[in-house]
Every structure is written in C-alpha cells, then in structure tokens.
C-alpha positions in Angstrom: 0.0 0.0 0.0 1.0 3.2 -0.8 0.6 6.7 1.7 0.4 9.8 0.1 1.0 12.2 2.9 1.1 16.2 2.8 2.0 18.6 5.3 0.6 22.3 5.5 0.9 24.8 7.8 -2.1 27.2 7.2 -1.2 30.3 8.6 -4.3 31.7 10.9 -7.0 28.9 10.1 -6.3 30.2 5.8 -9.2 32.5 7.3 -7.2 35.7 8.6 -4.3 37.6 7.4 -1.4 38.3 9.6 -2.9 41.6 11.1 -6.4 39.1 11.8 -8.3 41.0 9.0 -11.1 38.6 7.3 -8.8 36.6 4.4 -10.2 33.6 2.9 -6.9 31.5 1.8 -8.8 28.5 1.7 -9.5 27.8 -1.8 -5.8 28.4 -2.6 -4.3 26.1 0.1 -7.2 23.4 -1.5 -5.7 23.3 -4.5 -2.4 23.3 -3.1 -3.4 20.0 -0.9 -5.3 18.3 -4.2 -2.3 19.1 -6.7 -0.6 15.7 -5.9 -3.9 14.1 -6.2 -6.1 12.4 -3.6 -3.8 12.6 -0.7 -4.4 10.0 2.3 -3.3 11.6 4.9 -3.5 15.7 5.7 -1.6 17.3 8.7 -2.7 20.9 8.9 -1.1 23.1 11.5 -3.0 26.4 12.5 -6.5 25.3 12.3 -7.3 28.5 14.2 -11.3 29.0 14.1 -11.9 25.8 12.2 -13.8 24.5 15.5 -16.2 28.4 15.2 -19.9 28.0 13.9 -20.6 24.3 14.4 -17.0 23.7 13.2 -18.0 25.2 9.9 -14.5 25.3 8.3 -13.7 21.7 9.3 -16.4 20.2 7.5 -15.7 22.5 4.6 -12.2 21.0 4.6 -13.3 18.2 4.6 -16.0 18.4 1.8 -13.5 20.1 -0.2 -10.4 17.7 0.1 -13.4 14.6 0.1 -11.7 13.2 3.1 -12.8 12.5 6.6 -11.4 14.7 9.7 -10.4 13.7 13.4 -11.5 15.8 15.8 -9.7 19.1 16.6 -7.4 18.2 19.9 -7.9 20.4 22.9 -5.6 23.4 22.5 -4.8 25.7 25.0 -3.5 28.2 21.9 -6.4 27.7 20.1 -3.9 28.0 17.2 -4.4 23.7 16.9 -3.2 20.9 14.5 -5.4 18.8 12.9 -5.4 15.9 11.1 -8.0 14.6 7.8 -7.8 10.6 6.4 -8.7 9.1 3.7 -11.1 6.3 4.9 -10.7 4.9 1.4 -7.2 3.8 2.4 -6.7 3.5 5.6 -10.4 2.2 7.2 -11.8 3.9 10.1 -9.8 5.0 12.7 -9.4 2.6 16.0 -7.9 5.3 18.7 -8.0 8.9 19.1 -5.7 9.7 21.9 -6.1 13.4 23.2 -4.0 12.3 26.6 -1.3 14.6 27.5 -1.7 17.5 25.0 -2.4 19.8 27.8 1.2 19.5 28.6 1.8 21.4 25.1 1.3 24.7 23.8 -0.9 24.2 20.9 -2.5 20.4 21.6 -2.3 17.4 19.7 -4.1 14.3 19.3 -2.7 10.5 18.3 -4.2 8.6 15.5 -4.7 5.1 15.0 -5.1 2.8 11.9 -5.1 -1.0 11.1 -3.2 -1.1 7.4 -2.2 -4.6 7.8 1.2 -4.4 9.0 2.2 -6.5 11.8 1.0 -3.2 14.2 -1.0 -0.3 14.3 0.2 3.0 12.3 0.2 6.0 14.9 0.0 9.6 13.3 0.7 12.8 15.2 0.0 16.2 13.2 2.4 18.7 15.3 3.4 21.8 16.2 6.0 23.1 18.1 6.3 25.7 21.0 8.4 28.5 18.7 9.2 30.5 21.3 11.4 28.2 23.6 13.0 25.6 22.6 13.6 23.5 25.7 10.0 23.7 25.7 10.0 22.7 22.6 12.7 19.4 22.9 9.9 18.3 25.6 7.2 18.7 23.0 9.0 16.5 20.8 10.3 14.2 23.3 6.3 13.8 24.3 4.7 13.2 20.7 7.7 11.2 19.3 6.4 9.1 22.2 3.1 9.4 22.2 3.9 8.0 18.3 5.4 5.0 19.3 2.6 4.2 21.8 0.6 1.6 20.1 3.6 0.2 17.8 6.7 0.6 16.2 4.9 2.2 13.3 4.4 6.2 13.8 4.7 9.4 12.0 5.5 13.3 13.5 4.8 15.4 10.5 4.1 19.7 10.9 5.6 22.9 12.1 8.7 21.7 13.8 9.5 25.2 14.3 13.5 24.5 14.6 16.3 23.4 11.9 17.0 20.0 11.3 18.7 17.7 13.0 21.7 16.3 10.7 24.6 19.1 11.5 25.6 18.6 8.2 22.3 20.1 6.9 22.4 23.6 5.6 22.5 26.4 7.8 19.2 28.7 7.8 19.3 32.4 6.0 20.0 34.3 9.1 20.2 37.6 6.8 16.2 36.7 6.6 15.3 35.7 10.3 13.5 38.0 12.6 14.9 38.4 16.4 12.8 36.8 17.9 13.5 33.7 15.7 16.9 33.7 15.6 17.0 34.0 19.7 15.1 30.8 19.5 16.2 28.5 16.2 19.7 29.3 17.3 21.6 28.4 20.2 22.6 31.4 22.9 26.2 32.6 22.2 27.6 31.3 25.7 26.5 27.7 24.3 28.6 28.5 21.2 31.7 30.4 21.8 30.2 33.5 20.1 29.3 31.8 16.5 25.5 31.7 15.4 25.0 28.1 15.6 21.1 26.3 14.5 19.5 24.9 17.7 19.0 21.4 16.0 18.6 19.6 19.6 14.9 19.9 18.8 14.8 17.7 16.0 17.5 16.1 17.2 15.2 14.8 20.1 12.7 13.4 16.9 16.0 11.4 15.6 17.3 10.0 18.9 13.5 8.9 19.6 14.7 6.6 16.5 12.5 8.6 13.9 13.7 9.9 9.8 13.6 12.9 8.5 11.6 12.0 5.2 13.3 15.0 3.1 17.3 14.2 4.8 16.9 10.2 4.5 15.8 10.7 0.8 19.3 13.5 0.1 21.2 11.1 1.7 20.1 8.3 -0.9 20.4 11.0 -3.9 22.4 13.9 -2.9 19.5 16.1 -4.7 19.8 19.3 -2.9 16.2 20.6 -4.2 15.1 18.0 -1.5 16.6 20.5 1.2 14.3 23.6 0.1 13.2 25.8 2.7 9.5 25.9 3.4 9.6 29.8 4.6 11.7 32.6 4.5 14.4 31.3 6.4 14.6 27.9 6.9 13.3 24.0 6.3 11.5 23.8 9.8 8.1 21.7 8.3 9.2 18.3 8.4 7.9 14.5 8.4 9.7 12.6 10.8 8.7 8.4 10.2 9.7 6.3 12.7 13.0 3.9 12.2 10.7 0.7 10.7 8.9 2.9 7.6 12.5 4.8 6.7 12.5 2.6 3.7 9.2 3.0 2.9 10.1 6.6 2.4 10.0 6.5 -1.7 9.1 10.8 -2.7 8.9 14.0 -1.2 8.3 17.2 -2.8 7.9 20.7 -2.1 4.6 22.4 -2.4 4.5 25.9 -3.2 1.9 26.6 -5.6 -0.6 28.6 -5.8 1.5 31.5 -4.5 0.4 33.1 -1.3 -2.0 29.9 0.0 0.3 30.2 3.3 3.3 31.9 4.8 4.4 28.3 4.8 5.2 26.1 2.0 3.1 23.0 2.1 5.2 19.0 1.7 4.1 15.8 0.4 5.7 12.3 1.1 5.0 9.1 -0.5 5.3 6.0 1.7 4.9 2.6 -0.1 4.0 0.5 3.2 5.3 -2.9 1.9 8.7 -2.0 2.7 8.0 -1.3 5.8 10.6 -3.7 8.5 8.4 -5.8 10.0 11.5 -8.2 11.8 11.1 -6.0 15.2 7.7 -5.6 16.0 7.4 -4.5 19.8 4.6 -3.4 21.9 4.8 -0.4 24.2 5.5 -0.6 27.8 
C-alpha cells in the first residue's frame, strides 16, 4: 500500500491575514493540498477558528479535500493541528488519543489505523512551541512518544519550528530571520563560543527517539539538494519525521509551493509505499 501524505501549515486557520483582518486562503491552500492528487493523509497546522460556527470550516475542509477529519485536539493556543484521512485507504480509525496535550502549547491528538502491517500506524499532526526551545525538545520528546505508543509504526509530520537535525544540513538564511526567531532556532552565544549556531537539539530529540527525517533520509540516498528547500523565508523547519521501521518505505517528497500566497508556509508531500516497511522487530509499548 501506498501513503500519500502532505503537510501544510495554514497560517491563521487560511481565514485571517497576519494583522487578523477577514482573508479567505482556503480555496488556494485546496488546490495546493489536491495538486498531488487524492492525498491520504492531511496534517494541517494552525486550524485557528476551524472548530467556530458548528465547526463550519472543518467540515468544509473536509467536503472540499473529500476526506474525513479527526476531531480538533484540545488546544490551550487555540492555534491547533489537525489531522484529515482518507477512509478509502486507511479504514476507520481505532484510537484517538487526546491524553497529554495539555502538557503542550498548541495540543495534539494521536491517530490510529489497522493497514495490515504487523502493528497499528500512529500519526501525530504537530506543532512546536516557537518561542522556547527546551520547551519545545519536551514537546518533541512527548509526541515522538506518544507516536510509538501503540507500535513501532508512527509518524511526526508539521511545524517543527526548529532546523533539522543532521549538523551537516544547511544552515538557515539568518540575513532573513526575525529576532525573535533567531533568539530561539539558534543556540545562545555562551553555548557556542560566540558563532551563530542552529538549535538542532529539537529535532535532534525526533532522531534519537529513533525517527527519519523523510526530506534528509531521501538527500542522503540521492544527494539532490532541491530535496533540502526551505518551506519559509528562512529555513526548512516543516518536516515528516517516520519512525525507524517505515525509513524505507520513504519513496518521494516534494515541495509544495503553488498557488502562491496559500500560506506563509510552503506546504510537503511524502510518499510511503508501506510494503517496505521492517516488520522483523515488531514491539509493543511498555
């Protein structure tokens, strides 16, 4: 079986513009979802107001994208990730684990699917505290996890909010970062004799978890650099981390950046072709 997967931060619900003026972005980050296709699996970030008017904008989601949605996770933000499926592919869900998300700024819940591998698939659509990052290495300590709680089988995709992990992965475009970003995506100059140095120790945390960064596992097989684009101004901080069992079922990832303007983000897909998936280690959690 085959996994399409995209990734999409949505900037303020696609509803508002940055000064929270009335901006409907929706149509555009639609079509940006739907150009690879029928995806199967949707991790939006910033559903902010999608759960307003009888969640009105979640059910257009999902009418648009012809997909079914989990429920929005508690969020104490109200800025919250959210995840759609395609029942087509992946059956009905069998868990929907809100437990802990309290314990992060902007919530997250854990789904669970039967695809016929020898355990459960676990998917987490997640984002990151931006503002601290040892808030932020807990965060990703607690979904990478929360992940791996039904199985060896799990995905972390969304708004990572820090660089990646690999120290041999391009450095961000400081010329382009804001204050506020570089005093949290970098480390503090007593950490780093003075140099401006990426505060990977966020991802870092996804990796030693035992998880794959889709994009860096795929350079590493090709050395294709385009695989390494940034997905904003300044950086590659969306990311789909798959957990050590599905890195060879990694097969494509591509940027999404079309139409223009859908999302101060650019939007990722990932292919995973499930049948070559390990399947010689299959644990349960304890």
């Amino acid at each position: 079986m085959e996994l399409r997967a995209v990734v999409q931060n949505l900037w303020l619900g696609g509803l508002r513009n940055g000064n929270g003026d009335p901006e409907d972005r929706w149509p555009a980050l639609a079509e940006r979802i739907l150009s690879i296709g029928r995806p199967d699996l949707v991790f939006l970030q910033e559903a902010l107001g999608w759960g307003e008017f009888g969640h009105r904008q979640l059910a257009r989601a999902a009418y648009d994208l012809d997909m079914d949605p989990l429920p929005l996770p508690p969020s104490s933000s109200g800025i919250v990730p959210t995840l759609l499926y395609r029942r087509e592919t992946l059956g009905r869900w069998t868990h929907w684990n809100t437990d802990f998300a309290d314990q992060t700024l902007h919530g997250f819940g854990v789904a669970v699917f039967d695809v016929g591998l020898p355990a459960p698939l676990t998917v987490i659509s997640a984002h990151l505290d931006p503002f601290v990052p040892d808030r932020a290495r807990h965060e990703a300590k607690l979904l990478a996890t929360r992940a791996l709680r039904y199985g060896p089988y799990g995905i972390v995709a969304g708004d990572i909010n820090y660089p990646p992990a690999d120290p041999k992965h391009p450095a961000p475009d400081y010329a382009e970062m804001r204050p506020y970003n570089r005093s949290a995506r970098t480390r503090l100059p007593s950490e780093s004799g003075g140099r401006i140095t990426p505060e990977r120790r966020v991802a870092e945390t996804l990796s030693y978890t035992g998880f794959v960064d889709a994009a860096w596992e795929l350079y590493e097989r090709t050395s294709d650099e385009s695989l390494l684009r940034r997905t904003c101004a300044e950086e590659r901080i969306d990311q789909l981390w798959a957990s050590a069992p599905l890195r060879d079922a990694i097969t494509d990832y591509q940027l999404l950046d079309s139409p223009a303007g859908a999302s101060d983000h650019h939007g990722l897909a990932v292919v995973l072709d499930l049948t070559r998936a390990a399947t010689n280690n299959v644990w349960e959690y304890r």
